[in-house]
N, C-alpha and C positions, 0 to 999 in steps of 0.2 A: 687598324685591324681589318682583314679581312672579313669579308661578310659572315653575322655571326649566326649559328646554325637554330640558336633560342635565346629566349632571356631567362635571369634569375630572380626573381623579387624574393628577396628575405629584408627578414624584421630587421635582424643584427647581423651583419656579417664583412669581416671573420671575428669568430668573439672565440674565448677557450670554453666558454660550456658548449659550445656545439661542433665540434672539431670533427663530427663524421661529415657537417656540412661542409667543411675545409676539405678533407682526402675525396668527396664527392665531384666535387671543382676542379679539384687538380690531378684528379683519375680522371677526368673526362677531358682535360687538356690535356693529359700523356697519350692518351688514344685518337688524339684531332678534334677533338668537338672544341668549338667556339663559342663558350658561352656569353653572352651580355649580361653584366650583372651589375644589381641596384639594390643598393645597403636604406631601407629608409631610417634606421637611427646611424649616427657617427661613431665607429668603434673604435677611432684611431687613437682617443686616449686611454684606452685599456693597459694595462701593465702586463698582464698576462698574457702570454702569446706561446701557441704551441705549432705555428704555422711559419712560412717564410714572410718577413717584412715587405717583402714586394708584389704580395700579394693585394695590400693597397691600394697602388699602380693601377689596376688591374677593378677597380670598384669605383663605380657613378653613386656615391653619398647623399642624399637627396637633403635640402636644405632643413634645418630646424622648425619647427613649425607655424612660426611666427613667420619667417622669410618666407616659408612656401604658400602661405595665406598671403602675403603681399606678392609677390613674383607672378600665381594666377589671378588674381586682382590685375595687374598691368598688362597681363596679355588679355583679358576680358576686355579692358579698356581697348584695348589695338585692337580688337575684330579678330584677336589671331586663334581664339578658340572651336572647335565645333559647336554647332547652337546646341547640339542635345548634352554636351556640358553646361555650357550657359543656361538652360532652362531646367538641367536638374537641380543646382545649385539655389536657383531663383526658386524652386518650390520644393526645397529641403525639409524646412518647415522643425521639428522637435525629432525626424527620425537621429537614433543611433547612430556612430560611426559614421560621419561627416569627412573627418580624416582620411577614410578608403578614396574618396572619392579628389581629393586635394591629390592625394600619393600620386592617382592614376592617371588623373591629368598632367602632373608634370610628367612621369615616367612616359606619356604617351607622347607630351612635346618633343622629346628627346628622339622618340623613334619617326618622328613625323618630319624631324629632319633628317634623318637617316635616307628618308626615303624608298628605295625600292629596295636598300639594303638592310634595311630594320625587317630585326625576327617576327615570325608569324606565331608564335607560341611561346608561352610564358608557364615557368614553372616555380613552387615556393616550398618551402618545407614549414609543416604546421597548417592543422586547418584554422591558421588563425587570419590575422591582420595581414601576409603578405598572399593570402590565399584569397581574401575576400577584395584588394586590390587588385591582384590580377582578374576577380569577376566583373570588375571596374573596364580593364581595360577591352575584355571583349567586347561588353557593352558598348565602350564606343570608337573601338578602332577596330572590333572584327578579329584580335586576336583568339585563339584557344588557347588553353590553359591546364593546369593539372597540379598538384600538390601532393606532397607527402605526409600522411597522417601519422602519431608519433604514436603519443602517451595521452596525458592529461588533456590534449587539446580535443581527445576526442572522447576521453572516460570521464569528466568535467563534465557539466551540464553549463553549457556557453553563457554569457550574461547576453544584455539586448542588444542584435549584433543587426548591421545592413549589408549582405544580404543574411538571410538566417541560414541555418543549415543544410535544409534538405532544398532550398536554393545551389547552395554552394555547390554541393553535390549533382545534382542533376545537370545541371550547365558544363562542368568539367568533362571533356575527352579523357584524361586518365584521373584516376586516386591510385597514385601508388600508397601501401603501410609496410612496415615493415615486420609485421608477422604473420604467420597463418590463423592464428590466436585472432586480429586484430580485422583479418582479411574476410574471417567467416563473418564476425561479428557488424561488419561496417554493408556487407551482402546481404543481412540480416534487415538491418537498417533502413538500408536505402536501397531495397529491390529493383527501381527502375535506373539505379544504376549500378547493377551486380557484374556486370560484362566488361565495365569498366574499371571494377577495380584488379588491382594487381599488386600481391606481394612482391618488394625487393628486398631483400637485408640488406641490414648499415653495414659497408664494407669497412673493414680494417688491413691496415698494413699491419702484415705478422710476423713482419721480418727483424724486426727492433728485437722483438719479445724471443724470437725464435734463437737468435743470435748472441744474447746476453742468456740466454740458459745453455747453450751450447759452451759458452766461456765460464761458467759460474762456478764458485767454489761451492758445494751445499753444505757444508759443513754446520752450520748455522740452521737448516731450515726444517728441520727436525723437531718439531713442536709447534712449529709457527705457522700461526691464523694470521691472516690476511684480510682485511674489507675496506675496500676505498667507496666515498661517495659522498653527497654534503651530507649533514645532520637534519637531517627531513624525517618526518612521522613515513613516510614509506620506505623507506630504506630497512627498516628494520632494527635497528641500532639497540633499544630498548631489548628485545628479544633476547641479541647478540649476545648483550652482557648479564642477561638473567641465564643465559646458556652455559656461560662461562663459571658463574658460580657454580652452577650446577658440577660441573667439570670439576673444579677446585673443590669440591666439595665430596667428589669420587676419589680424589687423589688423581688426577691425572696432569702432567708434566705438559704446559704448554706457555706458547706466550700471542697473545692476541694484540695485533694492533691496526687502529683504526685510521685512516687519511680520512683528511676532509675537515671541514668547516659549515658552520651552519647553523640556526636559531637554537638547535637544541644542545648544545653543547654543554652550556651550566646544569642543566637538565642532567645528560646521560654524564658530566663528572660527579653530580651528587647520586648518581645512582652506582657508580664506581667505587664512590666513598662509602657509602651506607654499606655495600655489602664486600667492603676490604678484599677489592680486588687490585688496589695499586700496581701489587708485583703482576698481575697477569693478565693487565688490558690496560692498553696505554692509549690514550687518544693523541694521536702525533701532532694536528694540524694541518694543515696544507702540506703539502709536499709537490717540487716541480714533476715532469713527464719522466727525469731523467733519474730521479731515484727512486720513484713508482717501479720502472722497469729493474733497477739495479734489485729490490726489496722483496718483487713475486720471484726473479731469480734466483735471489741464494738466501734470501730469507723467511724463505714460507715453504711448508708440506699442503696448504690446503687456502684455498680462496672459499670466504666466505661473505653472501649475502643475503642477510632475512629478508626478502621482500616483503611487505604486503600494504595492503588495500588503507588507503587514507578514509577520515570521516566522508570527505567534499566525492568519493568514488575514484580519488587521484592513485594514481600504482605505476611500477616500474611497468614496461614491457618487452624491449629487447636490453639491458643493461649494457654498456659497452665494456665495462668494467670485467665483466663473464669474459668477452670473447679474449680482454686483454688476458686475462689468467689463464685460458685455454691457451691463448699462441704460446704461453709461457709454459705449456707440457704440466698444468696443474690440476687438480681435481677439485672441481666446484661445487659447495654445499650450500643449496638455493631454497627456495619454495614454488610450488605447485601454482604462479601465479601467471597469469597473461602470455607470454611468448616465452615466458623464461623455463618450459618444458622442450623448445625447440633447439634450445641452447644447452642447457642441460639435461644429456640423456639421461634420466635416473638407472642407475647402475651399472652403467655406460662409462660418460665423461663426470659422470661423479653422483652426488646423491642429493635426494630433496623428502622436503616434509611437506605441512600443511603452513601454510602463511597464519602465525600469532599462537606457535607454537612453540615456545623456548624447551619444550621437556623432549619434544619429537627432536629439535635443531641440536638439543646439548646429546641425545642416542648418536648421533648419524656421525656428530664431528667425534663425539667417542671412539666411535667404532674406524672411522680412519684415523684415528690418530697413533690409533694399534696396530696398523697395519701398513704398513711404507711401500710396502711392494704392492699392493691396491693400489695407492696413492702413486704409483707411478704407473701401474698401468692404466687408469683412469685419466693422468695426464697426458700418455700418449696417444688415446683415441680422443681427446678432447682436441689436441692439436689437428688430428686427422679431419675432425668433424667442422672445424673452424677452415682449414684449407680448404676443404670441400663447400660451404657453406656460405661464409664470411668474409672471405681473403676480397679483397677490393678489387681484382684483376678480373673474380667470378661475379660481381654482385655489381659494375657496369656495366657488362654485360649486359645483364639481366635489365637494367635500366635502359640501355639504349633499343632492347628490342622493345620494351613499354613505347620508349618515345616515339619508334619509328611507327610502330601500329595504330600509334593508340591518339598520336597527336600532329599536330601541322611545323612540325620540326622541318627545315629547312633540310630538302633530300640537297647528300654529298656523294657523288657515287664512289668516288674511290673509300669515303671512309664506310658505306656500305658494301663495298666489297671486301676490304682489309675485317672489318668488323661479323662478318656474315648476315645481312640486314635486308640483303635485295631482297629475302621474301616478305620481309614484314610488312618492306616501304610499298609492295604489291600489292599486300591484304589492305592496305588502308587507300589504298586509289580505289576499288572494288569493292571500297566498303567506308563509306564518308558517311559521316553520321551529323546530325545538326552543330553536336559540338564542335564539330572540325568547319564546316561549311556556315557559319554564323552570319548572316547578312547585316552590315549596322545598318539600324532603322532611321530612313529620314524623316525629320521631325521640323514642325512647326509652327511657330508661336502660339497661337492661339488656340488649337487641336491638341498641345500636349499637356500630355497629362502622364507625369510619374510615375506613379503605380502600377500603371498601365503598362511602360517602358519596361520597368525593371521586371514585371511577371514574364513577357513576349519573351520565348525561347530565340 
């Protein structure tokens, strides 16, 4: 492969619960970016797949972790490490997250034979485990770095992580998140590094969705609720179906059903059973990508998702699920939670309540379910809003102007001129900042000290 423009370090990758990281990847290879990318779990035996198989091809797997503890073992033994590897290792001692630091030394052998053609910048999705590797690798090859902050990885209060948060943070040249919701709050946060963060939305292709509602028969979708997602305390599920009684309980004509799978499922069918709602909320199960799409086309008047707030502070923030029923020309009935006001215009692309309100959620889906022609003009400014907003073509974009500014992405001139980029890759020559300009510190047997190391910007 030609020289590649960055790296990717993800946890899981390509897996089907994170498939905006899949269209991410291969939106930025339809536009010329080369990314290097390194899966540190094995996803190849996964059953489910909503991506191309030769996507595989195409991903450095890093060994199980048993063989990667043996593999930098052997290069330890050969001399072939940096000593500020070998002397973190040696004085590891009881800290956390050990593993970051295994990941980052093999990922960094990798590039260290690449040699002057290995990426200078690393990017990961989640402030988790592929985000605190990459702090690894700056530490000791001098990369910059950057991550995407989601959901829970960052509404979660982290367990004992190395390095900790407002480490992670401060070190990174970019944070992209993906809401404004998530943008203000993380500026909030971590004030000294407010300038670096950056809202992108998760791109989606709306062309699947756009194109089987343009062929659809609707004959069918005349009553029909809609909500995809697993069976998690935030999703809403519980609500959903207290809403629905409610509904059945007005007399009003509808059929609800739920995709997905997930702990709570015996749960919300005894909650199905108790209040005899059989005929008008079905929990389907799993369902593939392909009759997902076939289902908000001709079988649904309204997408619906109760969001809200878990015990642990865990919560939806941008749902994908949203933007899918949007490209689908549908009208979405949400809650007033996280990003999910950015997505859902209330009275716009459709309507919202208060999160853990099933009496406010069972008014709103009422009241569209009386009205068809609402529900169709709400689907087609939600489609409008999603094109503008969301469509994948707009929302790499937006990413590639983070990376050129904001990080040591390997300049391309032709794909900054095709892309519009020469000002950005400008501002960041006339404006390098320690993230970008990281010096790796030489170290010394007997002078180092740890602690020491990992504080030193």
């Amino acid at each position: 492969m030609p020289r590649p423009h960055l790296a990717y370090i993800f946890e899981r990758f390509p897996t089907f619960t994170q498939t905006f990281c899949v269209r991410e990847i291969l939106e930025l290879e339809r536009v010329g970016v080369r990314p290097l990318i390194f899966s540190i779990r094995d996803t190849r035996s996964e059953e489910i797949r909503h991506f191309p198989k030769e996507l595989f091809d195409r991903v450095h797997f890093l060994p199980s972790e048993e063989k990667l503890v043996e593999q930098i073992k052997l290069w330890r033994e050969a001399n072939q490490l940096p000593q500020s590897v070998v002397l973190t290792l040696r004085q590891w001692g009881n800290r956390p997250d050990k593993m970051r630091v295994y990941e980052a030394v093999y990922i960094g052998q990798i590039m260290r034979q690449m040699g002057a053609e290995a990426p200078r910048h690393a990017h990961s999705h989640f402030a988790g485990i592929g985000a605190r590797t990459c702090w690894w690798l700056r530490k000791f090859h001098g990369l910059s770095y950057s991550f995407t902050a989601h959901a829970n990885d960052i509404f979660c209060k982290p367990e004992a992580q190395t390095p900790d948060f407002p480490a992670l943070f401060a070190d990174a040249s970019l944070i992209v998140t993906v809401s404004d919701y998530t943008a203000r709050q993380l500026r909030e946060r971590f004030p000294f590094s407010a300038e670096r963060v950056q809202r992108v939305y998760n791109g989606l292709d709306l062309s699947p969705f756009v194109e089987a509602r343009a062929k659809a028969n609707r004959i069918k979708a005349l009553g029909g609720i809609l909500s995809v997602g697993r069976l998690i305390e935030k999703k809403g599920y519980d609500d959903l179906i207290t809403a629905c009684g409610l509904l059945r309980d007005r007399g009003q004509f509808f059929k609800c059903r739920i995709i997905g799978e997930g702990p709570l499922e015996s749960q919300l069918k005894a909650q199905i059973s108790k209040l005899k709602l059989q005929e008008q909320v079905e929990l389907t199960g799993p369902r593939s990508m392909a009759e997902i799409v076939s289902m908000l086309a001709e079988q649904t008047q309204i997408f619906a998702l109760a969001c809200k707030t878990e015990q642990d502070g865990g919560k939806d923030n941008l749902p994908t699920v949203l933007m899918e029923a949007m490209a689908a020309s549908l009208p979405c009935v949400s809650t007033r939670l996280a990003g999910v006001p950015e997505m859902v215009v209330d009275s716009v692309t459709g309507l919202l309540c208060n999160e853990g309100q099933p009496e406010q959620l069972a008014g709103i889906l009422g009241a569209l379910l009386h009205d068809p022609a609402q529900c169709e003009r709400m689907g087609h400014a939600g489609l409008e809003h999603a094109k503008k907003h969301f469509a994948k073509e707009v929302t790499v974009r937006h990413l590639l102007r983070a990376y050129a500014r904001l990080s040591d992405i390997r300049y391309d001139g032709a794909l900054a001129g095709r892309e519009r980029l020469r000002g950005a890759f400008l501002a960041r020559f006339f404006k390098r900042s320690a993230q970008l300009g990281h010096n790796v510190e030489k170290v010394r047997d007997k002078s180092f000290d740890l602690a020491r190391f990992m504080s030193r910007a």
